[in-house]
N, C-alpha and C positions, 0 to 999 in steps of 0.2 A: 180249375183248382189253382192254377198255379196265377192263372188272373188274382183272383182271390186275395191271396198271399202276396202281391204285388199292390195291393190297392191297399190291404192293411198297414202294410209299410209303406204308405205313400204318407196314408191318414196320421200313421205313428210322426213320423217325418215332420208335420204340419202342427202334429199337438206340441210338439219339443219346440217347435218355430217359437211359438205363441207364449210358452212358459220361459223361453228365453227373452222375450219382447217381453213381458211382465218382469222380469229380474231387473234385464237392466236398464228397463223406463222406469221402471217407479219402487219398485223395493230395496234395491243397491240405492239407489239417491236417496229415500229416504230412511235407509238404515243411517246413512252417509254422515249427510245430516243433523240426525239426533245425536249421531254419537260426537259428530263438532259441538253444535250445542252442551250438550254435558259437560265433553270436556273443559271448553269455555266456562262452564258453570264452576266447575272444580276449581279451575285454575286464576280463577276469577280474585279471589282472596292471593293470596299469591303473587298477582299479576298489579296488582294497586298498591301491597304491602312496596313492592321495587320501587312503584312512578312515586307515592308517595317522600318513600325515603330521599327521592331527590331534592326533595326542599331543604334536605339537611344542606347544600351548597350556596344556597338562596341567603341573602345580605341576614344575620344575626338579629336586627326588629322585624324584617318578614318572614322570619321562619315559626310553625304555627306550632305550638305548645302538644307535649303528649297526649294530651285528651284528645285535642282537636286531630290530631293525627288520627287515633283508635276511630273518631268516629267518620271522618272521612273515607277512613279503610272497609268502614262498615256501607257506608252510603255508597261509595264506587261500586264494591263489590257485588250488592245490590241492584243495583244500576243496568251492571256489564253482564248480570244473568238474564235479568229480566228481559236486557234486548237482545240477549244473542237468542231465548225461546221463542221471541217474536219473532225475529226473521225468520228463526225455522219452519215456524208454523205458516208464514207467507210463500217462502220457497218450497214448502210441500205442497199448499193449497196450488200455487202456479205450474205445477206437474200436471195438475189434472183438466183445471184451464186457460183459456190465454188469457195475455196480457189484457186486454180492454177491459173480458169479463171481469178480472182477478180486483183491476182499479174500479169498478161498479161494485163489486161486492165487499170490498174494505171501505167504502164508503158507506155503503149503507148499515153497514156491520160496526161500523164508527157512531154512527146514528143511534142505532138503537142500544148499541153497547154504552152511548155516551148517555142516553136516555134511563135506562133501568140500571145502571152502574154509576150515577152521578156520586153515591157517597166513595167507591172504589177508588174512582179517578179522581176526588178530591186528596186521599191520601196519596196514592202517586207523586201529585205536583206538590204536594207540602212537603213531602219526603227529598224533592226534586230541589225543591227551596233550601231546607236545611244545607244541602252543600255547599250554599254561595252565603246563607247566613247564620252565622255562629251564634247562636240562640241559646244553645246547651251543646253539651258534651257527654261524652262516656265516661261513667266516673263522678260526675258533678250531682249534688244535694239539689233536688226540686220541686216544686208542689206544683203541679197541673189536672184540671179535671176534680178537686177534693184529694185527690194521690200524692202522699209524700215519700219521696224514698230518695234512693238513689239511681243513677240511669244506666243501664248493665251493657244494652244495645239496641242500637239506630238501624232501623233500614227504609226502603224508601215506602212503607206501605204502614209500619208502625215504630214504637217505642218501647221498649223495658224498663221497667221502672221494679227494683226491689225493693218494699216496702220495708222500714224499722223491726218487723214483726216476721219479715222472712218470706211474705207471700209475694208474687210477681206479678204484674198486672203488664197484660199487653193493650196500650194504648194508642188507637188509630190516630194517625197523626192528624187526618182532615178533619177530626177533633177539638184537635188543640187550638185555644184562644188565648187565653193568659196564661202565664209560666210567671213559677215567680221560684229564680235559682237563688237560691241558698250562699252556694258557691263564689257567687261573684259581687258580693255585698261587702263598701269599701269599710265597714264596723259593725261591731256587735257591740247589744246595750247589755251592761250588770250595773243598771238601777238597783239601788236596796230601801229600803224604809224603816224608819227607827223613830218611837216615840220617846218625847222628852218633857219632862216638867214644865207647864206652861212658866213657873219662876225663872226656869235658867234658857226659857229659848231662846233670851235677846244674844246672849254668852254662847250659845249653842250656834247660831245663825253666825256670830264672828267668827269663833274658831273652826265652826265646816268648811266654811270660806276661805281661811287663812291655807288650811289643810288642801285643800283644792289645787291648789296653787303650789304648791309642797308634793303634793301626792304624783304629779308626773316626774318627779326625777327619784322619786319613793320607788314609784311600781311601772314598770319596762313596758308593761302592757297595756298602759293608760294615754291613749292620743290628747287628750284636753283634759283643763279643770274641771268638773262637774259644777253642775249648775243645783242650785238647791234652792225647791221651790216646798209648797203646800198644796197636795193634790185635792184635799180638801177641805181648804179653809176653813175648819172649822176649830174651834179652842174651848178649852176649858179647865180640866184640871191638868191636861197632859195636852197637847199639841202632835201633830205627825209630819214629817218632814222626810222628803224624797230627793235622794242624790240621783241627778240626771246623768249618766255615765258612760260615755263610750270607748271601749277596749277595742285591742284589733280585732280582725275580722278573726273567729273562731276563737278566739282567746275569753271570752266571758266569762264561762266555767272556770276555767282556772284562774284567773283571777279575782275572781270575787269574795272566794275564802281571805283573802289577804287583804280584802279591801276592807271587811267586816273589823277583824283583826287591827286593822290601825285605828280605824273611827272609833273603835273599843277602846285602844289602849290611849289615845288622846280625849277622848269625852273622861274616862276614866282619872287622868293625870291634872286634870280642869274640876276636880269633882265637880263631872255634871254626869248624873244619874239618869239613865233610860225607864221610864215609865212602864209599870208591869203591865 
């Protein structure tokens, strides 16, 4: 009996060994671990927002404008999560076997991840791209894919884009081919078109002209004289005639009321009558 009792608690002795060797081989490490990665993940935004700001020191024409900031903060951030879950995910598999196995099985694991994830890992490296090429920004007006909106946020796997209409579309960035930014356009056109009496277009063609020439110290918003052409040559009782126009960049809208406005009140002061 008392043998017994002696070999239960030999056996007891031996189970405690074994759940202690499970603790602190592989469940302590890989609590460990995850919970670095996480935090990493958390602090990830945070930790870019600091290195970024350091450009604030960087010579006044290399320091990168606030968008390109936002979206660098977004691409880093990005970036410093996704690798810090991959190592984890490699330092957990290498608990269980060694080295040689661990470099065969990421290789092969590379292989066929690189094979059936070909669209996956094309976003990746376009995402990757984006941080060395300022392409767009956070904030900036874009049309890519048929999608027009605005760009909300970058990371390295897709894009946000808020459409005019409110709805958001997440677009993969190994997607993306043509972009055509809004934002970074050195003018905008407020073209207008007015019919005029085939009688008075010779009189009409001198004073648009003369007006042209007049209208940039008229209107603040107007880079050059417009050009005034006939988009369709065609004539008869009335003629059509199109002021070729470029405003600053964004400026068209509001300019264009004004620009209507003068050509009115000078054809008007010429009596020359606009065609119904």
């Amino acid at each position: 009996m008392i043998y017994d009792w002696w070999l239960k608690s030999q056996n007891r002795g031996l189970c405690m060994s074994s759940l202690e060797i499970i603790l602190l081989q592989y469940v302590i490490p890989i609590v460990i671990i995850l919970v670095i990665a996480w935090a990493l993940h958390r602090l990830s935004a945070r930790i870019v927002r600091r290195v970024v700001g350091l450009t604030g020191y960087a010579p006044e024409r290399m320091r990168p404008h606030e968008e390109r900031k936002r979206t660098l903060n977004d691409l880093f951030a990005s970036a410093i999560s996704f690798t810090g879950f991959l190592i984890a995910a490699v330092l957990i598999l290498g608990l269980f076997v060694d080295t040689t196995t661990l470099i065969w099985m990421i290789g092969l694991f590379s292989a066929a991840f690189g094979l059936g994830a070909r669209p996956l890992i094309s976003d990746y490296l376009t995402g990757v791209g984006f941080i060395f090429e300022d392409t767009y920004n956070v904030g900036e007006k874009i049309e890519m894919l048929g999608v027009e909106g605005v760009v909300e946020k970058i990371n390295l796997r897709t894009t946000l884009v808020r459409a005019p209409s409110g709805e958001l579309y997440t677009i993969p960035n190994g997607e993306i081919r043509i972009i055509r930014n809004f934002s970074r356009g050195r003018f905008s056109t407020a073209n207008i078109t007015l019919k005029v009496n085939a009688a008075d277009l010779g009189r009409a063609i001198e004073l648009l002209e003369e007006l042209g020439q007049e209208a940039v110290t008229l209107l603040p918003n107007l880079l050059e004289p417009w050009q005034v052409v006939s988009e369709t040559g065609t004539i008869g009782g009335s003629a059509e005639l199109t002021l070729l126009t470029k405003a600053r960049f964004g400026k068209a809208a509001e300019m264009r009321p004004r620009l209507l406005a003068l050509v009115q009140e000078r054809l008007s002061n010429a009596d020359i009558h606009l065609a119904g």
